[in-house]
N, C-alpha and C positions, 0 to 999 in steps of 0.2 A: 858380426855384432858391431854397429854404430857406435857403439858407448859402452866399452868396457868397465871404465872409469870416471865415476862422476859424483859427485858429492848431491846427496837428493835435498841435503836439509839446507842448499844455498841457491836460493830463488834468483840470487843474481846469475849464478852459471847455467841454471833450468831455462829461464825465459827467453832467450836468444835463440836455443834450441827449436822454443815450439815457435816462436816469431818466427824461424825462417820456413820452418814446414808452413808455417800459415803463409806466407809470402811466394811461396816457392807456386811457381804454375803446375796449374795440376790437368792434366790432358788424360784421355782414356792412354793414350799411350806411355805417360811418365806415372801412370796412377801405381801399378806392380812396386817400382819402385820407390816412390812415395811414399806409399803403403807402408813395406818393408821398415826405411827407414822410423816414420811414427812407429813402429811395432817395437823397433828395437830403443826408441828413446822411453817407450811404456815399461819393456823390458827388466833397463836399469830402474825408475821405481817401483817397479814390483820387488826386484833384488833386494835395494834398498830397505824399502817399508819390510820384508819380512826380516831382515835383519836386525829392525830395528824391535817390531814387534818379537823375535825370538827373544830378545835381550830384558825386555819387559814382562815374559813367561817365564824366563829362568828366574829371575830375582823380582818381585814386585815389592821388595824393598828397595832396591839400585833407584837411587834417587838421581841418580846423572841419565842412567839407561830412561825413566820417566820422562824427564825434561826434556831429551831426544824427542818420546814418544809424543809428548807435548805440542812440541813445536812442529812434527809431522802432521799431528791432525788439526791442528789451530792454525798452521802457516799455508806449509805445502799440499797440503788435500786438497784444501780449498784454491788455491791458484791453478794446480793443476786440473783439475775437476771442467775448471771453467775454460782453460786453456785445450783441453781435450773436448768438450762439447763445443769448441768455436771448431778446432778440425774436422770432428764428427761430422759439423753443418757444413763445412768443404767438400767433404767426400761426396756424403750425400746429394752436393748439387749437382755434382756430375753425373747430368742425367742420363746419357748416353752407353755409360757402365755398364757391359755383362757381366757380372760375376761369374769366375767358374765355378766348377761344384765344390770346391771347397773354400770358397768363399760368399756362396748365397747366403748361410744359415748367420755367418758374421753380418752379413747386411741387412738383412733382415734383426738381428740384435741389435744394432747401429742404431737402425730406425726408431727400434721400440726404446731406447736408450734415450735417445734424441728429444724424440717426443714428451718423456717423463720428466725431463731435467727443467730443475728450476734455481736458479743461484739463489733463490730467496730458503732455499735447503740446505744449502752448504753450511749455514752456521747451525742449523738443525741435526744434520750429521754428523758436524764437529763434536758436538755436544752430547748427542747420545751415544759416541764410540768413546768418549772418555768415560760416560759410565756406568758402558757398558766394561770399562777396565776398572770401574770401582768395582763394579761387583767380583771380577777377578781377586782384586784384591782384597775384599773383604774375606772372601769363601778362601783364599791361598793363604790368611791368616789364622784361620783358624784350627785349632789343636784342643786335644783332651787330657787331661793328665791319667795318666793307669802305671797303679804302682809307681807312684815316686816319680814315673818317668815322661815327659810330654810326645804326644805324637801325633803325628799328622793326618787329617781323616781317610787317606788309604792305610794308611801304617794301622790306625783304630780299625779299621773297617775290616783286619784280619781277625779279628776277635767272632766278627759273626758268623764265623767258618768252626769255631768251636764245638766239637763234643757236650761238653757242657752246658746247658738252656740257661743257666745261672746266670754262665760268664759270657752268652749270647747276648742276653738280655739290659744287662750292663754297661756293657757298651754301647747295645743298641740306647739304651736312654743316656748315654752320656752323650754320644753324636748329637740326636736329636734333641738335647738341652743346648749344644752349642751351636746346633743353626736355631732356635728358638729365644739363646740370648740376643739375637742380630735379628730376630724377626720385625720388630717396630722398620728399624734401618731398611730393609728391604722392601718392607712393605712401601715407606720414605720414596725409595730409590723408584721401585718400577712404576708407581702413579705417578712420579713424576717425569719418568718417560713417554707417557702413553699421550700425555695432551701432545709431543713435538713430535710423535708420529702421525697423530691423525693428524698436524696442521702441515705436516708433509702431504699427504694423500690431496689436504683440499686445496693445495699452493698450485698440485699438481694439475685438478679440477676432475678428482676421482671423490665420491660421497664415503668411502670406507678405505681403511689400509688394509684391508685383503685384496681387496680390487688394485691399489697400488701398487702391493707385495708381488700378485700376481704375471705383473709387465713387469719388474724390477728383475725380478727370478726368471726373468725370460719361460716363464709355463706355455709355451705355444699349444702344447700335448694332452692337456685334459685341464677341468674346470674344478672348481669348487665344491659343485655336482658330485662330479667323479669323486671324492673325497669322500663327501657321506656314504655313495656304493661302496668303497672300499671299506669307511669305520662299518657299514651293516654287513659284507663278508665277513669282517674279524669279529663283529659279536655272534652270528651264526655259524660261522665255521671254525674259529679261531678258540674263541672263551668256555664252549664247553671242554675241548680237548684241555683246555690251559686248568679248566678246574676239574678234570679229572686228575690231571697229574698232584695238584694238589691237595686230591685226596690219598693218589698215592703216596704222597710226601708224609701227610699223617700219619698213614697206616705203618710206614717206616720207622717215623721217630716213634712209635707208640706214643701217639696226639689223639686226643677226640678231637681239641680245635689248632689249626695253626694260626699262632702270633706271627707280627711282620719281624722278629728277632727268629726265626724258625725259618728265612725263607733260602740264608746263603749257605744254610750249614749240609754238611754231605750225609748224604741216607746210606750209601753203599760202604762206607768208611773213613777213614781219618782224613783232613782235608788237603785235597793236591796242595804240595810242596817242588813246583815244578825247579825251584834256584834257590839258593841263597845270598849271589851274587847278581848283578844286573849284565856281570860280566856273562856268565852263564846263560842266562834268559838270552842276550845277543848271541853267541854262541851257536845257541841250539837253536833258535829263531834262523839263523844260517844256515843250519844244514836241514833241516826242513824246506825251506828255500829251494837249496838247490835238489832237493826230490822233484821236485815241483815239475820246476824249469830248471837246465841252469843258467838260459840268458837271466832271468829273471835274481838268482842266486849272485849272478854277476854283479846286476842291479843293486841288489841290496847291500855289497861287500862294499862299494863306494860311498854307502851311507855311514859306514865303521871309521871314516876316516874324518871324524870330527862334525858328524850331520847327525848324530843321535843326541837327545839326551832325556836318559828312561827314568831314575831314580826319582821316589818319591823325598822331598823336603821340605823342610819348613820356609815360607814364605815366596813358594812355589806355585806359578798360576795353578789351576784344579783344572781337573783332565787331559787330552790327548789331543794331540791333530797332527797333521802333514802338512808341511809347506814347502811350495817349491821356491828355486831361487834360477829362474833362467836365462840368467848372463854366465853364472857358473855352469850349468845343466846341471845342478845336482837335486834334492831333494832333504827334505829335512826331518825326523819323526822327536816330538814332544809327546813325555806321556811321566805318569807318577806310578811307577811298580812298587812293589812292596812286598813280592811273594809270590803272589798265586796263578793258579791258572787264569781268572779273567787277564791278568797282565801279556801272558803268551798269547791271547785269543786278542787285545788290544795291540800288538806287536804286528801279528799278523793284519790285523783290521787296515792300521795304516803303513803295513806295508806294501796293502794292495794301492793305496793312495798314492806312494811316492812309486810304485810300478806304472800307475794310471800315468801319472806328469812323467814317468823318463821314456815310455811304451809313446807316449804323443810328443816327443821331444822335437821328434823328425819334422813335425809342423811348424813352418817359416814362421810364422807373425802369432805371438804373445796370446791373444784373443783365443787361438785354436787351440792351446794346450789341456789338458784335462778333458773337462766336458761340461755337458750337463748334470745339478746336484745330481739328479736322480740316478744317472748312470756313475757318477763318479763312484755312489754308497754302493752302485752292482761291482766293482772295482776291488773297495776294499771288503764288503761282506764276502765277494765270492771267495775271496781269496781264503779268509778262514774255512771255507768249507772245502777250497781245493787242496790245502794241508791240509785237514785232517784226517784223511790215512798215513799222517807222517806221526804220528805224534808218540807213538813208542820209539823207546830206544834202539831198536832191532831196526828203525829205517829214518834214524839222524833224528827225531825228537828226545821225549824228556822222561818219559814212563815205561814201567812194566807193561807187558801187552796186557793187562789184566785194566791196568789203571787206565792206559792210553784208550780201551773200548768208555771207560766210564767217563773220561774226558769229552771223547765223542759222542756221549748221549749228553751228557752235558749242555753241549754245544746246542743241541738241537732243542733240548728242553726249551735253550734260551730264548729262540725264535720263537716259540710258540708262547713262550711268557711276555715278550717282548714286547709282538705286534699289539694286541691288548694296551700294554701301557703308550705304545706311539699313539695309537688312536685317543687316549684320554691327553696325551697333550696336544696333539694336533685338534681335537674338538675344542679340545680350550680357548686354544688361536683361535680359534672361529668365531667363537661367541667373544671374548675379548672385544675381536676389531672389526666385526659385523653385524654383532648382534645387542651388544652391553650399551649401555648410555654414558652419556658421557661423563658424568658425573658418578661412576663406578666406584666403591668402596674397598678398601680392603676384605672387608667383609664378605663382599658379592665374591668378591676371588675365592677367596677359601669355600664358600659354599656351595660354587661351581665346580670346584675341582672335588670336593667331596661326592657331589651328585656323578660326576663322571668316572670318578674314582668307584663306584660302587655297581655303576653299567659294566662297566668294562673290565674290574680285579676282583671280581666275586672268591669268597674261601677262605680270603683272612680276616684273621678277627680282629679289629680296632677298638673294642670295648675299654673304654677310659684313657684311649688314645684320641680324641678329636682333633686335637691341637695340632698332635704331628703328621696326622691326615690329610687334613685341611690347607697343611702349610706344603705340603709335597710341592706346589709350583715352584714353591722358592728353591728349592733341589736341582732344580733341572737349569744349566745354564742358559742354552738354548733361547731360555723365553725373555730370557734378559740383553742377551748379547746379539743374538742370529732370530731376530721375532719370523714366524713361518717359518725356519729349517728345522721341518723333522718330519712331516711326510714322506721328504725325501728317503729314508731310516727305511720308510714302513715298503715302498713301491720297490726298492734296491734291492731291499729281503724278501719280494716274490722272485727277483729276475735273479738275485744271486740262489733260491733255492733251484731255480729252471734249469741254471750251470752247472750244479751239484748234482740233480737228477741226468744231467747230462753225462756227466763223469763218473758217474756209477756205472754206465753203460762201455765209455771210453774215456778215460782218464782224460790222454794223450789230447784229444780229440778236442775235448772240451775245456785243456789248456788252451790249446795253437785258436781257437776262435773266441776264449775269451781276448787273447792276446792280442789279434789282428782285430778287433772293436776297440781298447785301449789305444792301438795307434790309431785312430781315428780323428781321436780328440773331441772337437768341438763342432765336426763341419757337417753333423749331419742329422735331422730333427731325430730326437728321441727312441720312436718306434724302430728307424733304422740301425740306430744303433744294439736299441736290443735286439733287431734282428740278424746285426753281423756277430753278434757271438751267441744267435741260432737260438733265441730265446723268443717270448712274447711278452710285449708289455700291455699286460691284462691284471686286472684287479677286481675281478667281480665274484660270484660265489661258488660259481664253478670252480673256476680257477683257482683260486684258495684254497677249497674244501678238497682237488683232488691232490694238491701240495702236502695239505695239512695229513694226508691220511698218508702219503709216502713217509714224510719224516718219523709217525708215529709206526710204522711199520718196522722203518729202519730205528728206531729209540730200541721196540723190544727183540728184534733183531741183536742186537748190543748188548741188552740185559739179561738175555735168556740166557743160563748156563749151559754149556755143550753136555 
């Protein structure tokens, strides 16, 4: 590594750097090395910026960690952005370049990289990643008071695990009073994002930012097309199974109808209690793990040493991710527990993601790490699914074997609840930045999402709920922060159920190839990738409809008493 050490937020020690890479002769024979080095000066900002960005997730009140953050995306983004698309156009000229095969699918990125960039974007970027950190910060402010005591909306959000419909209920309208006092604010926030989107797309000389998003995301692999085949598989083969189970849900709680305060609480029994501590939740998250794998178990024990940080708090970005840091090789997992099993099932998610980044460690140059979104979500979904015959205590999880089977249907309910709602946010994208005018309302949003919302989550009831219906977009960070990522969610949970079906058959088997497709990284289009860890990447209604009928086999499989 070039640059172990190097200060990212001081443009005067940065620019020298990329000045001599830009300066330096670049031959097909000096390019290897070249290369390398740019990879390894990418490297340390990448370290950097996630460092810098951890610090602004932990506390988004740390008013110094901000300022940091500040001057990362107002200074050095912008400098370097344009310092990397001036090497970009180096590399690129040298025509005479064979890529090998692990580095065609990077030059091929290069190009479509190259091609999109416009500096007249860089203060359009600047500007929608900070806020995209307001909204961070808005939603990681917010608390409920219950009994006396203030709590954080995962710590509130245990309440809807309640026995109780009362005390489900309660909470449920407390939550949703306090994302509906910030609702004017939000609605503020994201139409004022939307015009410096689309003036990215037309800076770019694309007519929509789906069409932008598209090269941006590097989608080589299927089209917008391919989108709606996949939202028409999940409402034909997806949504009745999803509203059957919802009427099983009913028939459980003894409901004629189910409220959206009815939908987290447990039918079989009192609600998993997997920790008490985060210490625990790590723990057993561990030795699950090493059932697994134990290179894998390996992996994760170097994340204990100061690269977690799980507990939910107050004034704590909102939700979870993995970030790598590859000048260290290590990995990093951010997330807000509070309790329950979604927290173990979130533990697992992204610990498939920092397995993704250390399993592609092995790849020389920065670009190659990881992958593609799509395959990284086949990463961390699968991973949930290759624990889950760990999850009793009898093989290093957290449960009775009684509880650990209802954990596991669980799990699988949740795909089939899930895919449903990714399609109602991914259509939303759609009509959003393809289809809405530009003059789009508040109003037009909640109306869309309602209309989608009722395609695709048929079964509950929202009778004199419209408000908080309607407002569901504003829930979902996603559309604020990452606009377009979450198809990815939907295409990862057909290829991570394919691995699953695989491991049913042979556990072992279906580790070691998800494994050797994780060391892959980045260097090989899509389909290849699903196809080294012996999957297919298909989304049509076949494909779906014969997934859909495995998991629901293995649900009653799980629930049938012996």
């Amino acid at each position: 590594m070039a640059y172990p050490h190097i200060d990212i937020l001081d443009w005067g020690t940065l620019q020298p750097l990329f000045d001599r890479l830009q300066a330096a002769e670049l031959t097909v024979e000096t390019a290897g090395a070249w290369l390398q080095e740019w990879s390894d000066l990418n490297a340390a900002l990448h370290e950097g910026s996630a460092q810098i960005n951890r610090a602004v997730s932990e506390n988004t009140a740390d008013a110094a960690a901000e300022a940091r953050f500040n001057h990362l995306v107002e200074d050095i983004v912008p400098k370097s952005s344009t310092a990397n698309q001036a090497l970009k156009q180096k590399f690129l000229a040298l025509s005479d370049y064979v890529p090998a095969a692990d580095t065609a699918m990077l030059l091929k990125r290069f190009r479509t990289e190259a091609s999109i960039f416009r500096e007249e974007n860089i203060p359009l970027e600047t500007e929608l990643v900070k806020q995209g950190n307001e909204y961070d910060k808005t939603v990681g402010a917010m608390t409920i008071e219950w009994d006396g005591q203030v709590e954080t909306l995962p710590q509130a959000g245990l309440h809807l695990h309640e026995r109780d419909r009362a005390t489900r209920e309660r909470a449920w309208r407390l939550l949703m009073d306090r994302f509906l006092a910030d609702r004017a604010r939000l609605n503020e926030l994201y139409l004022s994002m939307l015009p410096k989107r689309r003036q990215m797309a037309r800076n770019a000389g694309f007519s929509t930012f789906r069409s932008y998003m598209w090269q941006a995301y590097n989608r080589f692999d299927y089209t917008p097309e391919d989108c709606f085949t996949f939202h028409d598989a999940i409402e034909h083969e997806v949504v009745p199974v999803a509203t059957a189970l919802n009427q099983q849900r009913a028939t459980k709680l003894g409901l004629t109808t189910l409220r959206p305060w009815d939908m987290e609480v447990e039918t079989e029994g009192e609600p998993l209690r997997p920790f008490n501590d985060v210490r625990d939740l790590e723990a057993g998250v561990q030795r699950m793990f090493n059932q697994v794998d134990p290179v894998l178990g390996k992996h994760f024990a170097t994340l204990r040493d100061g690269f977690l940080d799980l507990p939910s708090r107050q004034n704590k970005a909102p939700g979870g991710y993995c970030a790598s840091f590859p000048v260290s090789r290590r990995a990093y997992i951010f997330m807000n527990a509070a309790g329950t099993h979604d927290d173990v099932q979130t533990l697992l998610h992204e610990g498939g993601h920092a397995f993704h980044y250390l399993e592609s460690a092995r790849q020389p140059l920065v670009w190659n790490l990881n992958g593609p979104m799509e395959f990284c979500e086949v990463a961390s979904m699968g991973m949930e699914l290759l624990a889950a015959p760990y999850l009793a205590q009898s093989r290093g999880g957290f449960y009775s074997e009684a509880d650990a089977q209802r954990a596991y249907a669980q799990k699988l309910r949740g795909i089939i609840t899930f895919l449903p709602y990714m399609a109602v946010v991914d259509r939303f994208q759609h009509w959003v930045y393809a289809e809405a005018p530009d003059n789009i309302t508040a109003t037009d949003l909640d109306a869309k999402w309602s209309e989608l919302w009722d395609r695709f989550m048929p079964g509950i009831d929202f009778t004199g709920l419209q408000r908080e219906k309607e407002t569901g977009w504003q829930r979902k960070g996603h559309i604020f922060t990452v606009p377009f990522y979450y198809i990815e969610y939907g295409l990862a949970e057909v290829g991570a159920m394919q691995v699953w079906r695989n491991a049913l058959h042979d556990q072992a088997q279906a580790v070691a190839d998800y494994r050797a497709a994780l060391a892959l990284g980045d260097t090989r289009p899509l389909p290849a990738l699903f196809q080294a860890a012996n999957i297919r990447f298909a989304f049509d209604r076949d494909t779906v409809g014969e997934l859909m009928r495995l998991v629901s086999g293995k649900i009653q499989e799980l629930t049938t008493p012996n």
